[in-house]
N, C-alpha and C positions, 0 to 999 in steps of 0.2 A: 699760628692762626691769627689772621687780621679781624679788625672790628666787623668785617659785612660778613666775614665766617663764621665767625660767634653768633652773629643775631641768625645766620641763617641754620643753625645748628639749635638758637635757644627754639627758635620756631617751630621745631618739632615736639619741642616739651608744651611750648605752650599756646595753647589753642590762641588767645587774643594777640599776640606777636605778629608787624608786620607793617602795621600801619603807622600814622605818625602819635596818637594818642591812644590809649587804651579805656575803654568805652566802661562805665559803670551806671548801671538804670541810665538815667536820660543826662550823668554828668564823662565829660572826659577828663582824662589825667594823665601829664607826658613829665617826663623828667629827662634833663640833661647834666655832664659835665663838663665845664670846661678849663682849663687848664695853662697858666700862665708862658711856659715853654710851646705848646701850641697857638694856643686862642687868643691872648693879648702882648701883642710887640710890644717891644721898649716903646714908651712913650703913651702908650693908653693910659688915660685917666683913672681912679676909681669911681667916677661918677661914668666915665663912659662904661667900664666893666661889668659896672650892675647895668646900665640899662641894657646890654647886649645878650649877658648872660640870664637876664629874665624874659626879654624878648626872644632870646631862642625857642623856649620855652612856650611862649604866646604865640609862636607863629608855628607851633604843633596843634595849638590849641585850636586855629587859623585852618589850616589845614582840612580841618575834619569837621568845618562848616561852622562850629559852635560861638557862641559869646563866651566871650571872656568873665571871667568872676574873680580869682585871686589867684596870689603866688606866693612863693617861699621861695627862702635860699640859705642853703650851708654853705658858710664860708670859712674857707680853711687860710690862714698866714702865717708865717713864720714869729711875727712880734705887730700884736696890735698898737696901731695908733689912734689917736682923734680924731685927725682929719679924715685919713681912707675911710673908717670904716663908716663915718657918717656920707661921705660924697658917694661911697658905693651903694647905700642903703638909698640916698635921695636918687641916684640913678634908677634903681629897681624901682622905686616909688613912682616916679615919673612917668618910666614908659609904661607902669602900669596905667597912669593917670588916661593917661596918651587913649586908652584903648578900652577905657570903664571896665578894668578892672582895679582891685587893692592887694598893694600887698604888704601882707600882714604877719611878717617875720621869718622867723627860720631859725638857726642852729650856730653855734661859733664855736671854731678848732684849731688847736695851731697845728702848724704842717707845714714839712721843709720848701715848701712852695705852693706862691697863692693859687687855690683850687673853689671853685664853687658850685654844688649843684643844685638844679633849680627845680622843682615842682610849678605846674601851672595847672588850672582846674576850671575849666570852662561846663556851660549850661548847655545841652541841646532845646532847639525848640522844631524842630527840624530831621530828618534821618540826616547821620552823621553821611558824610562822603567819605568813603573807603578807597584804595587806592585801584581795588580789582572791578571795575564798574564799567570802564570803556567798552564801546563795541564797533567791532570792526564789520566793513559792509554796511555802514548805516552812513548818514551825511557829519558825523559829531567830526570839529576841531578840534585842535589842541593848541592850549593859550597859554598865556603866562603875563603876570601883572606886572604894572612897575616897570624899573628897569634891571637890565645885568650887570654887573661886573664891578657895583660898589666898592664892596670889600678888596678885589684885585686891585684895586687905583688906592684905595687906603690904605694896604700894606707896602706901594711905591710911594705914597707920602711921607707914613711914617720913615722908611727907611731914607729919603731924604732930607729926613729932619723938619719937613711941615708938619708937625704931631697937631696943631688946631684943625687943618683940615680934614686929615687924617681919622681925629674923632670924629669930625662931624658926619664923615662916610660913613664911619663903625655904629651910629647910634640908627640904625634902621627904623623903620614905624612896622610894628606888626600889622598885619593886613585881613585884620580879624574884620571890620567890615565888609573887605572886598571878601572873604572867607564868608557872610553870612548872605551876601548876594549870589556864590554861587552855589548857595549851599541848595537851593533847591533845583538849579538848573543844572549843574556840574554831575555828570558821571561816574569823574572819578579825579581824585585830585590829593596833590602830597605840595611840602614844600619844597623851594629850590636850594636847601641847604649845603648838599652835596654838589650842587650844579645843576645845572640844566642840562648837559649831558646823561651825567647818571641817573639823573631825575625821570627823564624821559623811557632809559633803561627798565629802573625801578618799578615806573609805573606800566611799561608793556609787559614785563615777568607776570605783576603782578594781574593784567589784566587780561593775559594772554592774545597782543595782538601789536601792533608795529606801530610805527608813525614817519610820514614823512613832511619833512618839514623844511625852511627855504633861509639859508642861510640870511638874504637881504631884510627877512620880517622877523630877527631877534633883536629887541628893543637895547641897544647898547649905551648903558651910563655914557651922559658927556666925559663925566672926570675920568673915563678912562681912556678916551682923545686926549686927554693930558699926559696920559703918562707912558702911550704909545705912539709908535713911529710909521706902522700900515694898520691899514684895515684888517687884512689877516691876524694883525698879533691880537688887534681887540674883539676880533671875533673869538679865537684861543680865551682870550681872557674872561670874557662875557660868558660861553658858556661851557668851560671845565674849571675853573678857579673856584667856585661855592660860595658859602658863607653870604647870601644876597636876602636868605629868609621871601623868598614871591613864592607863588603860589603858582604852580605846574598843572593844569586843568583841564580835563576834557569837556564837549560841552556841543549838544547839537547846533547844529547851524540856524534851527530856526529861534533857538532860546539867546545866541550872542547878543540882540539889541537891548533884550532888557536885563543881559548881566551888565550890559555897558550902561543903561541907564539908572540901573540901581548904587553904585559905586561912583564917584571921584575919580578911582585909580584906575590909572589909562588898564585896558587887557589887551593886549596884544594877540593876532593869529598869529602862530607858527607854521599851523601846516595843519594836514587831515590823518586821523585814525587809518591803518590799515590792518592789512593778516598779519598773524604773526611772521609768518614764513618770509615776510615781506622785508623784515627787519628793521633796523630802526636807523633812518637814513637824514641826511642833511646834502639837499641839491643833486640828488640821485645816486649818492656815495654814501655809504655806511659808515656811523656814526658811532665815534670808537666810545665805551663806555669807560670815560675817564673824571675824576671827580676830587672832592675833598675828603681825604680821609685821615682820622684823627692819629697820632703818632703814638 
């Protein structure tokens, strides 16, 4: 059984299960792990580590429209040091700083390899946006902030031995702003953790209806013109590779100007809501649902 069998197995036990936070009175609360043999290549920092690994974290938070408030993290290593364990703490601290939120501790464990899981806890002021909210036959798009395909071009850096660049891809901004702009205008909305492929998937399962969408309007990172040789490979990369943390949105067509004027962060269209039956397509070819999945 893989990780999306499990969640979609825990979902029947539990009613909250499904979304990217789980809702308590008017707070949300998302937890992740992440894992050194997965989630951080040779050459990540621990100042990059934490800020990735708590930002995961925040861009659940992101997600489900909320403000950000605080975070935690268990951090598990085989032999503590000085320096990691303060650069990883100033990492978490940071990208909380980044996003007003604090973060305010956690848990220390040794473990045959470095692990850490993160708590985030954001404020609604707002209904949360849920992932099943889209409707098809109406005029709403489907957006996505930012750009794609960071993390793809910083695991070709890393592996080339640019590890400075490499971090600087890996320290994403959580898009907890662009998250509370659409928070009243959005439908329906998850992050693009897994991709923008499966993201897309995700959110028509979950909202029972299709999307189609136009290969030439997915916002593709420069740096991953660095580290490809066509357009097709950075199209692949942009959007099945994951790990980019945007915000996957649906959103009528008359509410897009003032999500674009409430936010900074570019929103991109992708394309328009359809039927389910319709499926979930890219330039009138169906859209294989392929993604990031944890090992």
């Amino acid at each position: 059984m893989d990780e999306r069998a499990a969640l979609a197995l825990l979902s029947g036990e539990l009613d909250a299960a499904g979304d990217d936070a789980a809702i308590v009175d008017d707070l949300v609360v998302t937890t992740d792990m992440l894992h050194e043999r997965t989630d951080f290549p040779d050459g990540t920092t621990q100042y990059t580590a934490g800020w990735r690994a708590v930002g995961a974290s925040l861009s659940d938070v992101a997600a489900m429209g909320a403000e950000a408030t605080a975070a935690v993290a268990a951090y598990a290593v085989p032999e503590f040091t000085r320096a990691d364990l303060l650069a990883f703490v100033r990492g978490a601290s940071d990208v909380c700083d980044r996003v007003g939120a604090e973060y305010v501790g956690g848990d220390l464990d040794g473990h045959d390899e470095f692990t850490v899981a993160t708590t985030a806890i954001g404020r609604l002021t707002d209904d949360p946006v849920t992932r099943d909210g889209a409707n098809p036959g109406t005029d709403e798009l489907v957006c996505v902030t930012g750009t794609l395909g960071r993390s793809a071009a910083a695991l070709e850096f890393f592996e080339r031995g640019d590890t400075a660049r490499a971090n600087d891809l890996f320290r994403f901004e959580p898009r907890i702003a662009a998250g509370r702009a659409l928070a009243a205008r959005a439908t329906a909305m998850m992050d693009s953790s897994d991709g923008l492929a499966r993201s897309l998937h995700q959110l028509g399962e979950a909202s029972d209806c299709g999307f189609a969408i136009e290969s030439d309007r997915v916002p593709i990172d420069e740096s991953v013109r660095a580290v490809t040789d066509t357009d097709e490979d950075a199209l692949e990369r942009a959007t099945t590779f994951g790990e980019d943390f945007e915000l996957v949105a649906t959103v009528p067509e008359s509410e897009l100007d003032a999500v674009r004027e409430a936010t900074t962060v570019p929103v991109s269209v992708l394309g328009t809501v359809t039927a389910r039956e319709d499926g979930i397509t890219m330039d009138g070819t169906e859209l294989e649902d392929r993604g990031f999945t944890h090992g």
